[in-house]
C-alpha positions in Angstrom: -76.7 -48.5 -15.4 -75.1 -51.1 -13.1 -75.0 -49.9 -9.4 -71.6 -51.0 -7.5 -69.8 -50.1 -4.1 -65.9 -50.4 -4.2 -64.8 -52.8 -1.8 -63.0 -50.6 1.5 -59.9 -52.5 1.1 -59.3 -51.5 -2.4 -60.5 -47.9 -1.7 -57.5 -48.1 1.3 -55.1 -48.9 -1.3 -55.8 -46.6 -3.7 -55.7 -43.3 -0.9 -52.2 -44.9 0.3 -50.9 -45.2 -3.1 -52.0 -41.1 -3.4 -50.5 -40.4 -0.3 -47.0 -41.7 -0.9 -47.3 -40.1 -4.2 -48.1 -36.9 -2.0 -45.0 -37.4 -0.3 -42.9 -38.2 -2.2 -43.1 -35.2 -4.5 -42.9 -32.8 -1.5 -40.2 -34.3 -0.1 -38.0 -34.9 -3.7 -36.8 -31.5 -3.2 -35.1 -32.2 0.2 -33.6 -35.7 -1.1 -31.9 -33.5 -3.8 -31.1 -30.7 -1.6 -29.0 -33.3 0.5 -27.9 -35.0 -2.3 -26.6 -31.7 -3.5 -25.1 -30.7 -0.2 -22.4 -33.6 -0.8 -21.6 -32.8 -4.0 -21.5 -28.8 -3.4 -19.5 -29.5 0.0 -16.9 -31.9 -2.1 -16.5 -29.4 -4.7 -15.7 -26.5 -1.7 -13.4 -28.6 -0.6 -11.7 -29.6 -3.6 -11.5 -25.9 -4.2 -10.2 -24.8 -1.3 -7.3 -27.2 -1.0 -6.1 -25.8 -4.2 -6.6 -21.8 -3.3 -5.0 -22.9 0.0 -2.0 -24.3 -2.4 -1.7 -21.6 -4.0 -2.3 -18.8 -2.3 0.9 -20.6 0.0 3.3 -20.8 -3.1 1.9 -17.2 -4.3 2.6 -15.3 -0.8 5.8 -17.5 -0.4 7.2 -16.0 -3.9 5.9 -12.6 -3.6 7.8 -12.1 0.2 10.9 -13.4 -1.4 10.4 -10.8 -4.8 13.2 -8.2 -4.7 11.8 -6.3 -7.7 8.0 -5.3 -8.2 8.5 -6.7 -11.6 8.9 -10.0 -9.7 6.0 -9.3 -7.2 3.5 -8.9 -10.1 4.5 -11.9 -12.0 3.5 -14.0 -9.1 -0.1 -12.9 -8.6 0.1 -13.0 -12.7 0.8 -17.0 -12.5 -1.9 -17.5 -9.2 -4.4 -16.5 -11.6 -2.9 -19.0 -14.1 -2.6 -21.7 -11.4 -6.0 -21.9 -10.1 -7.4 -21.0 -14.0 -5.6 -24.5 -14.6 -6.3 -26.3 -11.9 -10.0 -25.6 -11.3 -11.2 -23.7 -14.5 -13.5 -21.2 -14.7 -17.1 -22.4 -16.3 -20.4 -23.3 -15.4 -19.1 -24.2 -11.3 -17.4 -20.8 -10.7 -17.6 -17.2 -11.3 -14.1 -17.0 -11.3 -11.2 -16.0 -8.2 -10.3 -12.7 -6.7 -6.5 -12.9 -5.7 -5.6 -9.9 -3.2 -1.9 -9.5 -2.0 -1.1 -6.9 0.4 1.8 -6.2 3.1 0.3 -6.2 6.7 3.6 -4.7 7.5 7.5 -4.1 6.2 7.7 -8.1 7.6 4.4 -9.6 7.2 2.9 -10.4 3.5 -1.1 -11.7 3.0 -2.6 -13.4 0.3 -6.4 -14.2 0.2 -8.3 -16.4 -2.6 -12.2 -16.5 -3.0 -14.0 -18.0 -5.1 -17.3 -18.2 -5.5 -19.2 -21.2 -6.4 -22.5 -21.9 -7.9 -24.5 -24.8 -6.1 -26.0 -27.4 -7.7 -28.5 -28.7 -5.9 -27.8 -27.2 -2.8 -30.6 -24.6 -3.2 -33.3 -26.4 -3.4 -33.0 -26.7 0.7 -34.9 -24.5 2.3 -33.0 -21.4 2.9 -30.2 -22.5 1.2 -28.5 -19.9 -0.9 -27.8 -20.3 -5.2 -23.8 -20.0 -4.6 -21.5 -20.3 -1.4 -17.7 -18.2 -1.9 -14.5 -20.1 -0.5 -11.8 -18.9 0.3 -8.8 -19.0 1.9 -5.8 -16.8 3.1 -1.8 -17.2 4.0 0.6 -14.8 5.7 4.2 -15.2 5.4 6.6 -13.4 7.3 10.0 -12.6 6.6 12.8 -10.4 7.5 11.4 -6.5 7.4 13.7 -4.8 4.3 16.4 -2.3 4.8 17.0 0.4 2.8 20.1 2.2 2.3 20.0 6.1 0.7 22.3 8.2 -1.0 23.1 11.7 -1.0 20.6 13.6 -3.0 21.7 13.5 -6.7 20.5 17.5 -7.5 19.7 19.9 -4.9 18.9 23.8 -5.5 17.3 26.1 -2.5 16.5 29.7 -3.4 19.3 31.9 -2.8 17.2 35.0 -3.2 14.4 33.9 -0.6 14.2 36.0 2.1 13.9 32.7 4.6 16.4 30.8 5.8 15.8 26.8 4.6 17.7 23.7 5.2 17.2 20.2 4.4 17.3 17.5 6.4 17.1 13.4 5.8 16.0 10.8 8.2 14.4 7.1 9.0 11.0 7.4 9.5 9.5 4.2 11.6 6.0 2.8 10.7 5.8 1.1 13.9 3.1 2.9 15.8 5.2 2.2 19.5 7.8 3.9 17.6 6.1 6.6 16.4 4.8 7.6 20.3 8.1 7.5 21.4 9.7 11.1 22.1 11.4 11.2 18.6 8.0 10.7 17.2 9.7 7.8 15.4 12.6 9.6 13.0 15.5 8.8 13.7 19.3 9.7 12.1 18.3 13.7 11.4 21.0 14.2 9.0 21.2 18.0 7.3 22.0 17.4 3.5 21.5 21.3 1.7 20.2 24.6 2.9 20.0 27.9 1.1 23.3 29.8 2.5 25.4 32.3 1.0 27.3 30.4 0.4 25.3 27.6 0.6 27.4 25.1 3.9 28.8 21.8 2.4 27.8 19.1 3.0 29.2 16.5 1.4 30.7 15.0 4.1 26.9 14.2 5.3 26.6 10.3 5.5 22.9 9.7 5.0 21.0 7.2 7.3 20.6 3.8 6.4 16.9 2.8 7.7 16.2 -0.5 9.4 13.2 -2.6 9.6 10.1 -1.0 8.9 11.5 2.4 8.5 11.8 4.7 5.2 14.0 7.3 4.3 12.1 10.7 4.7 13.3 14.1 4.4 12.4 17.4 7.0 12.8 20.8 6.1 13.5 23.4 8.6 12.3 27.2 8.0 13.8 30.4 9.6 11.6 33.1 8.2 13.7 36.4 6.8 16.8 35.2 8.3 18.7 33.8 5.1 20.9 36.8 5.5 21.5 36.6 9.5 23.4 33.3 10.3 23.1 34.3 13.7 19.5 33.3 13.4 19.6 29.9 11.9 20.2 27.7 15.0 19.5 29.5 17.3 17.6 28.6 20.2 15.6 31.7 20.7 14.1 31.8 17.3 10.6 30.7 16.2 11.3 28.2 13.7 8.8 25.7 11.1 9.7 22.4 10.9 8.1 20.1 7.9 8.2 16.3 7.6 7.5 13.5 5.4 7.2 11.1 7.2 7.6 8.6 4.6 6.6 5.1 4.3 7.0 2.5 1.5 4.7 -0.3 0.4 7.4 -3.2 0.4 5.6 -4.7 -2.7 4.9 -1.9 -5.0 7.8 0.6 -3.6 4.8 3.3 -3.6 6.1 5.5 -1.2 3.4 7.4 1.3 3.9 10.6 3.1 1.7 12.1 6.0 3.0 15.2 5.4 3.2 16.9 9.0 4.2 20.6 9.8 5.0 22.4 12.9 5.9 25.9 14.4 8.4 25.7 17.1 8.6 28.8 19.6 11.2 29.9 21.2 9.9 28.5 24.1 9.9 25.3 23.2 6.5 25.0 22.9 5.1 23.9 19.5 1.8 24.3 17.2 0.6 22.1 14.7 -0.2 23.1 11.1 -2.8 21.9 8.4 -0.8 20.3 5.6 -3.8 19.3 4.1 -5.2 22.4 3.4 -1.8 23.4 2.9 0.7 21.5 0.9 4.1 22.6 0.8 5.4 19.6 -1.2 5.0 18.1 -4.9 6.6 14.8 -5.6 7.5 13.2 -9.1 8.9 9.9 -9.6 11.2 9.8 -12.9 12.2 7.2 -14.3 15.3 8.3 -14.9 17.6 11.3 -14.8 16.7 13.0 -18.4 13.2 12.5 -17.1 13.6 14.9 -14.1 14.6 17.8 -15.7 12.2 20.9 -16.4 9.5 20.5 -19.2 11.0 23.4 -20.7 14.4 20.7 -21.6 12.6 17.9 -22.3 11.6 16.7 -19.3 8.6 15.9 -16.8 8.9 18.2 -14.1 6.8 21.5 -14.2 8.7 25.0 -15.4 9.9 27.4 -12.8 7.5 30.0 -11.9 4.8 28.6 -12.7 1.5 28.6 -10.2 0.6 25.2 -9.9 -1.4 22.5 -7.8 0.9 20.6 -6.9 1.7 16.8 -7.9 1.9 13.5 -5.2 3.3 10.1 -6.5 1.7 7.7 -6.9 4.6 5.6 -9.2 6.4 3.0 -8.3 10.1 4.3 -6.7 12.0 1.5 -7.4 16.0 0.6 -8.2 17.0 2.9 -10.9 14.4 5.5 -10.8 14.9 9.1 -8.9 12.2 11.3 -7.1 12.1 14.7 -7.5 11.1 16.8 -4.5 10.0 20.2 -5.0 9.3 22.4 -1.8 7.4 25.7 -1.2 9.8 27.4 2.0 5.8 28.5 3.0 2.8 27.0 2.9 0.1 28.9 0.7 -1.6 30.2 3.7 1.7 32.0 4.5 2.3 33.7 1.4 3.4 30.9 -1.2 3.6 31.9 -4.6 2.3 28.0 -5.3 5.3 27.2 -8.2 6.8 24.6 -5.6 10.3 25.6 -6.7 12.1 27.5 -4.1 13.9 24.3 -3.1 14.4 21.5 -5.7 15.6 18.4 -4.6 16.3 14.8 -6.5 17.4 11.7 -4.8 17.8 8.0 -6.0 15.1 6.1 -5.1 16.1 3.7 -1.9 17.7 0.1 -2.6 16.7 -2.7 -0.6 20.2 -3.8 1.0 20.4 -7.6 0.2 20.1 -10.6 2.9 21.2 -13.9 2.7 18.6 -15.4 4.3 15.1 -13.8 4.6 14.0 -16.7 6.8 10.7 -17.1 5.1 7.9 -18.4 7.0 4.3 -19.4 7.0 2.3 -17.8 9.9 -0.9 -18.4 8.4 
């Protein structure tokens, strides 16, 4: 066996050699962690220019839509758009498109995405996939709706209370709504339950301006039907129920926060739980033949018969009608819960045309 001693210089070499071998491995993972932050960071990009594309066109098309047939068919061809443009595959876990009115004059569209990184991760606390998105508001000119006189009305002649029903514009401004009208404005009476019951056909129903929705009130005298005396006057408690209505300017949903009060004859007034008890069932029909009793081959529910009742949740666009049907007292009063002592169905509201809704991008 042949003793030898490696020569230190060699020896140097070969440790050197090791160490950048060393280094190099730890540190590959960092050289493709920044290599992959370019290429991740280029493809966010790319992608948000075209959700920030889109989502413009999109919220432009929808605040200009008159129909909801036309609203949906522009978040229908976003989804196609940025399908087209950026695909949906091995980058992507596809988009979530959100539309929603802010307001009767303000309409928001947000995009995300979310995107897988490439090499990204392989950074120290760098995550697998980053989302991008982007949003756009438009505003435009708030929608007015005009109303007609209710199509059907029927109030109980053999109820013992005296009811009468009212229409209005009901303002989703909250400074509106603190104001001392509580924001309705144009109380109009349109029916009530006299014998016989008082005409009024004469009644011009309110047209509602921006950010206001027709909304109806009805006014209870109880056990007075038969004492005109007692209907107005002064000195009388009376109860006092409102819709309060407003209307999603997309979908034409329309929302009620049903609100109830008694009103003394002092002036002074209580509020009362509508929650716990409704007084109102709503039932959009699509149209007239639909809003007849089940009984004639309609939708609505059958006289006298206990029921919970039924909110809408449909959308009350041109064309359609919503029924209204009314208990004159809530069930904590002695309602009989059929929601059928005062019957009432109206066309739903039309958005009176403008010439120029002066779109424009805020966002």
């Amino acid at each position: 066996m042949r003793d030898w001693v490696e020569h230190p210089l060699r020896s140097l070499a070969r440790a050197e050699a090791g160490n950048v071998v060393l280094i190099f491995g730890l540190s590959l993972p960092l050289l493709l962690g920044a290599g992959g932050l370019v290429i991740d960071y280029g493809n966010a990009v790319r992608i948000r220019a075209v959700e920030s594309s889109v989502a413009d066109a999109t919220a432009l098309l929808v605040a200009n839509a008159d129909t909801v047939a036309a609203a949906t068919e522009g978040l229908r061809l976003a989804s196609a758009q940025l399908t087209s443009r950026i695909g949906s595959g091995a980058t992507t876990n596809g988009f979530q498109i959100n539309g929603s009115w802010i307001d009767g004059a303000n309409y928001r569209v947000t995009i995300s995405t979310t995107l897988r990184t490439s090499l990204l991760h392989l950074l120290p606390g760098m995550p697998r996939q980053i989302t991008v998105g982007t949003a756009t508001t438009v505003n435009r000119v708030a929608p007015v709706y005009q109303t007609n006189p209710p199509t059907f009305s029927q109030l109980s002649p053999e109820a013992a209370d005296y009811n009468r029903i009212y229409m209005y514009c009901y303002s989703s401004d909250p400074k509106r709504q603190a104001e001392a009208d509580k924001g309705r404005r144009g109380i109009v009476a349109i029916a009530d339950n006299g014998t016989p019951p008082t005409d009024y056909s004469k009644a011009v129903p309110p047209t509602c301006g921006a950010n206001e929705a027709p909304s109806y009130m009805l006014r209870n005298v109880r056990n007075a039907r038969s004492n005109p005396s007692a209907w107005d006057n002064k000195n009388q408690d009376v109860y006092q129920y409102y819709t309060d209505t407003t209307i999603d300017t997309g979908l034409r949903v329309q929302s009620m926060s049903m609100k109830g009060a008694r009103i003394y004859s002092s002036g002074s007034e209580s509020s009362l739980d509508m929650n716990a008890n409704p007084i109102l069932e709503t039932i959009v029909c699509d149209n007239l033949s639909q809003c007849k009793n089940k009984s004639n081959g309609g939708i609505l529910p059958n006289n006298n018969t206990t029921h919970n009742p039924a909110t809408a949740n449909a959308s009350c666009s041109e064309g359609k009608y919503m029924y209204y049907g009314w208990e004159d007292r809530p069930p904590n009063a002695g309602s009989d819960r059929d929601y059928d002592d005062i019957r009432v169905i109206v066309s739903c509201p039309t958005i009176v045309k403008v010439a120029d809704k002066k779109l424009r991008i805020v966002e």
